[in-house]
C-alpha positions as CSV (number, residue, x, y, z in Angstrom):
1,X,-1.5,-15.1,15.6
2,X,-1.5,-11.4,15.2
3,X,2.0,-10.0,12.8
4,X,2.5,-6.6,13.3
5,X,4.3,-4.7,10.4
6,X,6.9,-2.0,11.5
7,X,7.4,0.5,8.2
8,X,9.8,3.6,8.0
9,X,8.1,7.1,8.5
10,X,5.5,8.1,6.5
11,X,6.6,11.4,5.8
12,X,9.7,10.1,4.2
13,X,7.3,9.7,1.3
14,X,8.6,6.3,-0.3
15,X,7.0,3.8,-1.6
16,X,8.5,0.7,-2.6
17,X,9.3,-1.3,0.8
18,X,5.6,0.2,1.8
19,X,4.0,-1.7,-1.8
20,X,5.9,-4.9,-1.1
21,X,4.9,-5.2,2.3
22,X,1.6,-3.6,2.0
23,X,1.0,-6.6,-0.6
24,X,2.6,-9.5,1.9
25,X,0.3,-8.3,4.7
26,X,-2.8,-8.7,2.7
27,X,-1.8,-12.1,1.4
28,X,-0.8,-13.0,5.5
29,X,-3.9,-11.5,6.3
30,X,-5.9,-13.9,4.0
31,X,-4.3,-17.0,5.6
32,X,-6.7,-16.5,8.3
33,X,-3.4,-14.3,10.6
34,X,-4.5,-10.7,12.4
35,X,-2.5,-7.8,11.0
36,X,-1.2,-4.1,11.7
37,X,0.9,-2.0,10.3
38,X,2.5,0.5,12.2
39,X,4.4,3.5,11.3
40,X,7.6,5.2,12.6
41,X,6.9,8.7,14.6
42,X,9.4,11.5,13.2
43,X,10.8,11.5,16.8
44,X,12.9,8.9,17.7
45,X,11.7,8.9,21.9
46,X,8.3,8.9,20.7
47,X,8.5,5.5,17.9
48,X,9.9,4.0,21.0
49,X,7.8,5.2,23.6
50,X,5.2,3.7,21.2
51,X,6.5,0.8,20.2
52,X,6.1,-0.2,23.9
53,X,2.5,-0.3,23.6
54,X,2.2,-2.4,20.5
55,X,0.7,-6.2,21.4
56,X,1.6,-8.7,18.7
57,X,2.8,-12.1,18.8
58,X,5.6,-11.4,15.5
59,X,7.1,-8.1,14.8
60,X,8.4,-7.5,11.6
61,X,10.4,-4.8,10.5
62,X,9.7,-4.0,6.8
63,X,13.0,-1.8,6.6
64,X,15.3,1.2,7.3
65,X,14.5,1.6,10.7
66,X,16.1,-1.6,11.9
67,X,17.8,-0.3,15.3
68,X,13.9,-0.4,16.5
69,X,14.2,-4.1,17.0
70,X,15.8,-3.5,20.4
71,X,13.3,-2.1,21.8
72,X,10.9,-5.1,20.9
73,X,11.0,-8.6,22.3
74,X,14.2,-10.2,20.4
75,X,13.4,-13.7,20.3
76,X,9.5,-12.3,18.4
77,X,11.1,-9.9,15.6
78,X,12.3,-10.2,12.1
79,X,13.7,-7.5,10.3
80,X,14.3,-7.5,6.4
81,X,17.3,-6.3,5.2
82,X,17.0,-5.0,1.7
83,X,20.7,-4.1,1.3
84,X,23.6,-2.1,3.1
85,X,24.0,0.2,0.2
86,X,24.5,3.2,2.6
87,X,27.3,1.3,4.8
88,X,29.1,-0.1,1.3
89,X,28.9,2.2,-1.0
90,X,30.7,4.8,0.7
91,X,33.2,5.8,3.0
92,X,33.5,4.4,5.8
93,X,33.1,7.2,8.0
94,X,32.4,7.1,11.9
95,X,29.3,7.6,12.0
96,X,28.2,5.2,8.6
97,X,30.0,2.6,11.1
98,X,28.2,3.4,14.1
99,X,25.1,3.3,11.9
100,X,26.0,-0.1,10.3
101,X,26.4,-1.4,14.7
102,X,23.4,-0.2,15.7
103,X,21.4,-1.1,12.6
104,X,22.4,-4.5,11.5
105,X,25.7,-6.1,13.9
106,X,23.8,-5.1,17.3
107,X,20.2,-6.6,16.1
108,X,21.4,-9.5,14.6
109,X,23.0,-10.2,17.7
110,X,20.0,-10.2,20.0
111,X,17.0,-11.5,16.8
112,X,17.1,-14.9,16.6
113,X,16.3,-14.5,13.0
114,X,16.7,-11.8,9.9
115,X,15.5,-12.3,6.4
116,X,17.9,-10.8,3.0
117,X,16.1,-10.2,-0.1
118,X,19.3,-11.6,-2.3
119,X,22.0,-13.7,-1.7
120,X,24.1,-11.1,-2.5
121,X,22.6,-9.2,0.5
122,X,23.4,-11.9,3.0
123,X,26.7,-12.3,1.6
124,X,27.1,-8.3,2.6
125,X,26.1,-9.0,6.2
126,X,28.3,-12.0,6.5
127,X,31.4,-10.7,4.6
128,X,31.2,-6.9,5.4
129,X,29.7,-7.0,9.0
130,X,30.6,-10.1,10.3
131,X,26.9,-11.2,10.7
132,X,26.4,-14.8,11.2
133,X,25.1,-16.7,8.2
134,X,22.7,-19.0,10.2
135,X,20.7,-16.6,11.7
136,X,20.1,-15.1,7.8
137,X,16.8,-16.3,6.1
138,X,16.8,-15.5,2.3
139,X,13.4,-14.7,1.2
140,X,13.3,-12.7,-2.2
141,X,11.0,-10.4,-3.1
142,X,7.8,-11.3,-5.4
143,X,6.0,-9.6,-8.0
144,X,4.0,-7.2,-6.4
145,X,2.0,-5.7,-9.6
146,X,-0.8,-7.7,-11.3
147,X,2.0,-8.1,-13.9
148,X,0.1,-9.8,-17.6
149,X,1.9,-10.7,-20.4
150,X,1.8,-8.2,-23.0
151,X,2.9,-9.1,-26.9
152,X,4.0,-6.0,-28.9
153,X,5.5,-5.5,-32.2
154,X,9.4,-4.5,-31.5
155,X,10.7,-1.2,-33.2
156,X,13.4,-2.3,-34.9
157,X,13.8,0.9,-36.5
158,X,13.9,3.3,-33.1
159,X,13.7,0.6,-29.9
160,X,12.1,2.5,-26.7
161,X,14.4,1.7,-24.1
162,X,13.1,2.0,-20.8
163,X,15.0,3.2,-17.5
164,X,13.6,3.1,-14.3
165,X,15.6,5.2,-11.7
166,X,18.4,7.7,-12.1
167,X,20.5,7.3,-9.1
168,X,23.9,7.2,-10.0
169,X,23.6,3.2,-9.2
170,X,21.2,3.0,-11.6
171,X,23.7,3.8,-14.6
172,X,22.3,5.9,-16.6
173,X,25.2,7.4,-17.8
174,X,26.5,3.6,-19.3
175,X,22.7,3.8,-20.9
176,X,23.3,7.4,-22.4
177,X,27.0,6.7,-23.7
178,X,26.0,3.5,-25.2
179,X,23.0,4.8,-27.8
180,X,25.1,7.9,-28.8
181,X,24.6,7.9,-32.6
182,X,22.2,5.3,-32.3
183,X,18.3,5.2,-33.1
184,X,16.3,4.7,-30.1
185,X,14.1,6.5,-27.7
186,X,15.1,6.5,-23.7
187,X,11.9,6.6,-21.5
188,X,13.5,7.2,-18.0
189,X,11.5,7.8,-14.9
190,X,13.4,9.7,-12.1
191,X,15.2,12.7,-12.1
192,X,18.2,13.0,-14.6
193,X,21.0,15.5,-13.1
194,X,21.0,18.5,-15.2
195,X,24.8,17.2,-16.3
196,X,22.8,14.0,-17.3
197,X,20.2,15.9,-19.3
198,X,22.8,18.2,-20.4
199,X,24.8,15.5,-22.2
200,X,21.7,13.6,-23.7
201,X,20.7,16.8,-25.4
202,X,24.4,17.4,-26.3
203,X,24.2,14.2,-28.0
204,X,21.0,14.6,-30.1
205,X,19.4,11.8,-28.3
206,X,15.6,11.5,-28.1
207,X,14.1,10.9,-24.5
208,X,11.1,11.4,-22.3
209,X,11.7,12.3,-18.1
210,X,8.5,11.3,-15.7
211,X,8.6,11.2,-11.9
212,X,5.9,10.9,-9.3
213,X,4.3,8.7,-11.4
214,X,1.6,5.6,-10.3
215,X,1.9,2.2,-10.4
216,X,-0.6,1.8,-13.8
217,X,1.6,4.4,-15.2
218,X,4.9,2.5,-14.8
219,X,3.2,-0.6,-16.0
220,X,2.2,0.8,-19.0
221,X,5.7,2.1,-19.5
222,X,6.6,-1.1,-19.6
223,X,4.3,-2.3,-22.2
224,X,4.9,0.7,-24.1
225,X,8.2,-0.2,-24.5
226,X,10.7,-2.6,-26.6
227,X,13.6,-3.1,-24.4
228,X,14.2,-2.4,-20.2
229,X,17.4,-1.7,-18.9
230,X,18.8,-2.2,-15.8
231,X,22.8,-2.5,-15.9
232,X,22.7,-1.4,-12.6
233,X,26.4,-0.8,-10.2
234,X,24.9,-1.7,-7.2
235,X,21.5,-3.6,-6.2
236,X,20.2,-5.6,-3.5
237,X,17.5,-7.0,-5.5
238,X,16.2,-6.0,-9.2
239,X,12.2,-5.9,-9.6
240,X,12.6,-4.1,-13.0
241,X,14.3,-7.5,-14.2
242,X,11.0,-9.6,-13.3
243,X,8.1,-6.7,-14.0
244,X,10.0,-6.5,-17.7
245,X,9.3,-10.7,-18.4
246,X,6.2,-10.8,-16.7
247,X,5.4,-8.3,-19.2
248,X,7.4,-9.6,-22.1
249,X,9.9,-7.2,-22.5
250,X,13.7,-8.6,-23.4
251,X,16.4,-6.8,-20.1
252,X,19.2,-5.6,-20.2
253,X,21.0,-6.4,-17.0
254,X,24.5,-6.4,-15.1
255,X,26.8,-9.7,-15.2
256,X,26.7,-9.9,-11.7
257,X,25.1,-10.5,-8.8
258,X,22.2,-10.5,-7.5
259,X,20.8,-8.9,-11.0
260,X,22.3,-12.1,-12.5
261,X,20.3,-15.0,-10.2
262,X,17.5,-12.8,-10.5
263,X,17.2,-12.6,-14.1
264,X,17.6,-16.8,-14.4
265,X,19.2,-16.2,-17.9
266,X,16.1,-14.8,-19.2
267,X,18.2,-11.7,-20.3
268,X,21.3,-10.0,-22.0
269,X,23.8,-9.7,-19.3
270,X,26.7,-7.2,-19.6
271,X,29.7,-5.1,-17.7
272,X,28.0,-2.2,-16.8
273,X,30.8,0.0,-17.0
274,X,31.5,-1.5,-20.8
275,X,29.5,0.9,-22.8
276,X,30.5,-1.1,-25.7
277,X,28.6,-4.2,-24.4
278,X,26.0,-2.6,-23.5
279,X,25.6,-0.8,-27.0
280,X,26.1,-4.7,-28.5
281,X,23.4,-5.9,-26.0
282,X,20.7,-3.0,-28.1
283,X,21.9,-3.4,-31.1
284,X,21.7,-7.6,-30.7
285,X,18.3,-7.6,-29.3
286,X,17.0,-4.7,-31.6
287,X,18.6,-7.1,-34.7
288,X,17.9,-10.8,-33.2
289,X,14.2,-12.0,-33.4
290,X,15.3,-15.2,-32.5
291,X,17.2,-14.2,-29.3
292,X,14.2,-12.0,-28.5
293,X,11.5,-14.4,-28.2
294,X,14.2,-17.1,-26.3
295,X,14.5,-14.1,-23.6
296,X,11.1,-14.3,-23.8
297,X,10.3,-17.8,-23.2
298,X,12.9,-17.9,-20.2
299,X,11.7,-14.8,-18.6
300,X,8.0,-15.7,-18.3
301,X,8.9,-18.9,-16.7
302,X,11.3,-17.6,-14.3
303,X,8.7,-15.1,-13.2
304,X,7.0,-18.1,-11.9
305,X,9.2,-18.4,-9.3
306,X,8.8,-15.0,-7.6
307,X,4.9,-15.5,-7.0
308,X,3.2,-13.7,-3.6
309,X,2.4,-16.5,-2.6
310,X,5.2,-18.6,-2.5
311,X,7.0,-15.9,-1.0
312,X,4.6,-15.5,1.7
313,X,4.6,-18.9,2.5
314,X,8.4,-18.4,3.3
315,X,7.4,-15.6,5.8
316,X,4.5,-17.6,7.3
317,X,6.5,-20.6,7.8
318,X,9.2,-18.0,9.3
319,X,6.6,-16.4,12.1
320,X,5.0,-20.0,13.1
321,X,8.6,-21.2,13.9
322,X,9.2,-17.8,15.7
323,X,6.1,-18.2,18.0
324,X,6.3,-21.9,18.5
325,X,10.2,-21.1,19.8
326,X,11.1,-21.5,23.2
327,X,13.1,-19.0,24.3
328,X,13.1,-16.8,27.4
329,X,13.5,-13.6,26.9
330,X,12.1,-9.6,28.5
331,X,13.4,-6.5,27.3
């Protein structure tokens, strides 16, 4: 069987759909399957002029550039749908609809099968599109850095508190509100609004900005510190959650979902737009050995369920029922 992974343009210069399937294909390619990866021209004539000349038994479209998926034999592709953030979080404009058609309702039309990262995410095709639920396969996303657990004395006296990502999902602002007056370092990575910097310096509140950073780098950032938060608005998954136990580091998360699933109660779950739960959530962890090395305990084991492995096995067992399928189909 040959798998051929379909990725966003590389010029777009992301990188976390291109780690998480760039880790899948290896562990596919190990089970004995042939693999390529294949990346979207800027120019949209060309990716499908291109995509014509591709020979694969399963396509797989890692993300973004979904609407490619009819242009390749339907009954042969899976697409994985990370979330419809840019259809639901904001207005409902004529184009976001005609983007939402042609990138999720049209596809999951015609593909026999699509695969949501979360629950939650499925729930937004079915509820919000009017996707049908049975042609949705939820396969999560696993733990794609050699995450090892790390022990480290907590700073009671001036708790690092980690953020990773400042996109206005992200909440910063509930993690900046919440630790005004209170001892603590903020180690964010991303790029803080000047409005956002403005007000932690307003504030008196001590923090350290990096961007552009590698994967060691962030790993250490989490070892480095005594507390990650992630009391996110809006997510379709939540990787911070798991990378922080695998590590050993207690989370601050949303109450809801798919942040909630995904943590398995191995965190402190609060309203994210209740800064005063979120300040009790520091202050309880930063006070409460006890309830530190419980989150602890939980979060390791929960990590166990999010192995690559396991979760390729989900994909594998996905593509042999695509090949071995039946249907009749040309495009």
């Amino acid at each position: 069987m040959k798998v051929c992974y379909i990725y966003r343009e590389k010029e777009r210069k992301a990188h976390s759909i291109e780690l998480l399937f760039d880790t899948i294909s290896r562990e596919v390619r190990a089970s004995g399957i042939q693999v390529e990866k294949w990346y979207k021209p800027l120019s949209n004539l060309k990716a499908i002029l291109s995509l014509r000349r591709l020979n694969a038994d399963i396509y797989h479209i890692t993300g973004d550039c979904y609407y490619l998926s009819l242009f390749l034999p339907w009954n042969r592709t899976v697409m994985t749908v990370h979330d419809i953030g840019m259809y639901k979080n904001h207005p409902k404009t004529l184009k976001r609809r005609f983007f939402a058609f042609v990138s999720f309702v049209l596809p999951m039309r015609l593909l026999n099968f699509c695969t949501a990262i979360s629950e939650l995410t499925k729930g937004d095709l079915v509820d919000i599109l009017g996707v049908n639920p049975n042609k949705i396969l939820v396969i999560p996303n696993p733990l794609v850095h050699p995450i090892a657990f790390t022990p480290k004395d907590f700073n009671t006296e001036c708790p690092t508190i980690l953020q990773i990502g400042t996109g206005n999902h992200k909440n910063l602002i509930g993690l900046i509100e919440s630790v005004k007056n209170l001892p603590c370092k903020l180690d964010i990575v991303g790029k803080p609004s000047d409005y956002l910097i403005k007000l932690m310096d307003d504030y008196g509140i001590v923090y350290s900005l990096s961007s552009n950073i590698t994967n060691e780098q962030i790993l250490e950032k989490y070892r480095m510190c005594d507390i990650v938060y992630f009391a996110s608005l809006s997510e379709g998954f939540g990787l911070p959650i798991l990378e922080a136990q695998g590590i050993g580091r207690p989370v601050i998360t949303s109450d809801m979902e798919p942040m909630r699933s995904i943590c398995g109660g191995g965190g402190v779950l609060v309203d994210p737009l209740n800064y005063e739960t979120i300040r009790a959530a520091i202050e309880m962890l930063t006070s409460n050995v006890s309830l530190r090395e419980q989150l602890l305990q939980i979060g390791l084991k929960n990590v166990e369920k999010y192995k690559v492995k396991d979760i390729v096995n989900q994909y594998l067992n996905l593509y042999n029922n695509l090949k071995h399928e039946k249907h009749s189909f040309s495009n």
